[in-house]
C-alpha positions in Angstrom: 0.0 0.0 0.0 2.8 2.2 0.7 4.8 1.9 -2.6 1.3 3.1 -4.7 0.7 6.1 -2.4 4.6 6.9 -2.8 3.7 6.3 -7.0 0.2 7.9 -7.1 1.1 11.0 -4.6 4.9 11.5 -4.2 6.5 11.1 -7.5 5.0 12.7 -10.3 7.7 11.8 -13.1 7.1 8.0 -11.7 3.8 8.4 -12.1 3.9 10.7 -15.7 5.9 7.5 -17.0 3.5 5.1 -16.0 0.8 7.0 -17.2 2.1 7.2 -20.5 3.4 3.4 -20.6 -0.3 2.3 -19.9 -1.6 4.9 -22.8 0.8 3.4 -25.3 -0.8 0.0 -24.4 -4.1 1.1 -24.7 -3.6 2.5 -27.8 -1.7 -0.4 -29.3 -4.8 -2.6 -28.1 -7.4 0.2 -29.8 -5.0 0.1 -32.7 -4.8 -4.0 -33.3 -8.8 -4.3 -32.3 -10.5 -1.6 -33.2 -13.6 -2.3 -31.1 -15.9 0.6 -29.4 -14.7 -0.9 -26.4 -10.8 -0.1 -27.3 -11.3 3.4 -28.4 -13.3 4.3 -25.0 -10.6 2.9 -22.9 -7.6 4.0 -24.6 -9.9 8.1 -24.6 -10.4 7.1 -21.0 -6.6 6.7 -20.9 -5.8 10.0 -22.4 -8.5 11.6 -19.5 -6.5 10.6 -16.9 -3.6 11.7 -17.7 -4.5 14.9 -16.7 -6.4 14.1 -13.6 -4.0 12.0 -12.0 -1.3 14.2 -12.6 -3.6 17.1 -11.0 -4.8 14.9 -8.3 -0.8 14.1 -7.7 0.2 17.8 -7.4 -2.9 18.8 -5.2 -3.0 16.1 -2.6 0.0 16.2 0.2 0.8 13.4 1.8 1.8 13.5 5.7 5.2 12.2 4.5 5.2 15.0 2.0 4.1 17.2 4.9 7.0 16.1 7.3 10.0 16.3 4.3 8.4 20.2 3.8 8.7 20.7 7.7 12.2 19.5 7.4 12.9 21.7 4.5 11.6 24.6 6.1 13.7 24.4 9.4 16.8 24.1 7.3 15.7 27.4 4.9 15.7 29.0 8.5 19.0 27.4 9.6 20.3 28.9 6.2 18.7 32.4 6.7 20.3 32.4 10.5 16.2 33.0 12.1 16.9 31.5 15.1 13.4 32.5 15.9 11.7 31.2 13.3 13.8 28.1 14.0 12.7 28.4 17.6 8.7 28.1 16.7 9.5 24.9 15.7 10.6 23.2 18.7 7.6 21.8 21.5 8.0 23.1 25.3 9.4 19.7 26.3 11.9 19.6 23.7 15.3 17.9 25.4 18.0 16.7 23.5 21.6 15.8 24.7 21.4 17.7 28.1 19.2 20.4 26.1 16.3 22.0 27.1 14.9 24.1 24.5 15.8 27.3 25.9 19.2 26.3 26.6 19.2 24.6 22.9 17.9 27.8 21.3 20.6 30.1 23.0 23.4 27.6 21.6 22.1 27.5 18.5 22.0 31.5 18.3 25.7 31.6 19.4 26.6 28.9 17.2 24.5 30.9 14.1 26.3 34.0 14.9 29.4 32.5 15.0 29.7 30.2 11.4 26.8 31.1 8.7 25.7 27.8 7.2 24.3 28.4 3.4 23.3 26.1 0.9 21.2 23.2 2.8 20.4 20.1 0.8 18.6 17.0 2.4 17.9 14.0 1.1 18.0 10.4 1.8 14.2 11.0 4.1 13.5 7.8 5.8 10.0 8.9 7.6 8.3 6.6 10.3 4.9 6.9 11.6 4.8 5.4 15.0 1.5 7.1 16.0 -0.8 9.4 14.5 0.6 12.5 16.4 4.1 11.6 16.2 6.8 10.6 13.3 10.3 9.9 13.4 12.3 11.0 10.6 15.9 10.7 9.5 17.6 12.4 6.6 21.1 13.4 5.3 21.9 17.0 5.1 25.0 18.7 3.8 25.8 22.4 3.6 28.2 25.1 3.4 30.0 26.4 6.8 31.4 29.8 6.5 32.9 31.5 9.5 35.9 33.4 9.4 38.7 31.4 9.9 37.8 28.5 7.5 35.4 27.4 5.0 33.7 23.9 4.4 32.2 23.0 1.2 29.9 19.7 1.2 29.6 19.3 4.7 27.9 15.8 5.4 26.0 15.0 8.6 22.7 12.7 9.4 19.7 13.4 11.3 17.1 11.9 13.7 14.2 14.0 14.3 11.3 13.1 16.7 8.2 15.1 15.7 5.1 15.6 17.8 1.7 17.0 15.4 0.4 20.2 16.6 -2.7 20.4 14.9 -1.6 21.4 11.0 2.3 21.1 11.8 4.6 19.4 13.5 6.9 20.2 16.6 10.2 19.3 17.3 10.9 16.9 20.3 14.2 15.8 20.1 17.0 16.2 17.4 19.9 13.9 17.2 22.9 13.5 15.5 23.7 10.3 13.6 27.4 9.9 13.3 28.8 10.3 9.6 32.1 10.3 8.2 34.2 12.3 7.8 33.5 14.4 11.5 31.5 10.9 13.0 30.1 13.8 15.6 27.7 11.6 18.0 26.6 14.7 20.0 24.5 17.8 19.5 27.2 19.4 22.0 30.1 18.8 19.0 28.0 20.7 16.3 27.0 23.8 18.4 30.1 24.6 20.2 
């Protein structure tokens, strides 16, 4: 069930191609029988092209919804709006000896200090284990300019715990998943 809500709802160009693969199928049957029955199938075909494609664009899944969360903190991350970034956190947030306060106030020094620019995530692996909550890891990797050094391509994975809050999500708890080549374990070792 899950792979044909990722195919009719997630990827459009998977879909497109399908689409189009069952067209040229109805049309070679249309073409080879040329029964009333052929011709309204393969004009059915054509008609929901459209449609499914529409339906695709319009309907967001909550995996869509969580990757667009995800996206959205790291626009803020890359625009330094440690408030903005801030909304996104729930009042019991802890993480790594971090309350939220203390985690926000970190992650404002830490902002002033290097400027990180160019986020790119991929690699989403999102998990459901209630209805209000999803887990969701991803690989990010960025730009870190401060004024001693630069780093191009930075890699580093992500565990977020996410609590729904009515249309959103909160943040419960981040954590880092150690990567090569910094293998940082601790939330301490990024925001120093």
């Amino acid at each position: 069930m899950r792979m044909i809500s990722t195919l009719l709802f997630e990827n459009l160009w998977a879909l497109a191609a399908l689409l189009v693969a069952v067209e040229t199928v109805l049309i070679v049957v249309w073409a080879r029988r040329r029964t009333r029955a052929s011709v309204r199938a393969a004009w059915v075909g054509f008609a929901m092209i459209p449609a499914s494609l529409t339906l695709s664009i319009l309907i967001e899944t909550p995996r869509e919804r969580v990757i667009a969360f995800c996206w959205e903190l790291a626009r803020a991350v890359d625009e330094g709006e440690v408030n903005s970034i801030a909304e996104h956190f729930a009042d019991d947030f802890q993480t790594d000896g971090f309350d939220r306060s203390a985690f926000v106030d970190r992650l404002e020094q830490t902002l002033t200090r290097f400027r990180v620019d160019q986020p790119r995530l991929r690699d989403f692996e999102v998990a459901f284990p209630t209805d209000e909550s999803a887990v969701v890891t991803l690989t990010a990797t960025c730009r870190i300019r401060s004024i001693d050094a630069v780093f191009d391509h930075l890699p580093s994975r992500w565990r977020l715990t996410l609590r729904r809050d009515r249309d959103s999500w909160l943040v419960v708890k981040i954590e880092s998943i150690p990567i090569l080549p910094l293998n940082l374990r601790d939330l301490r070792d990024w925001l120093r």
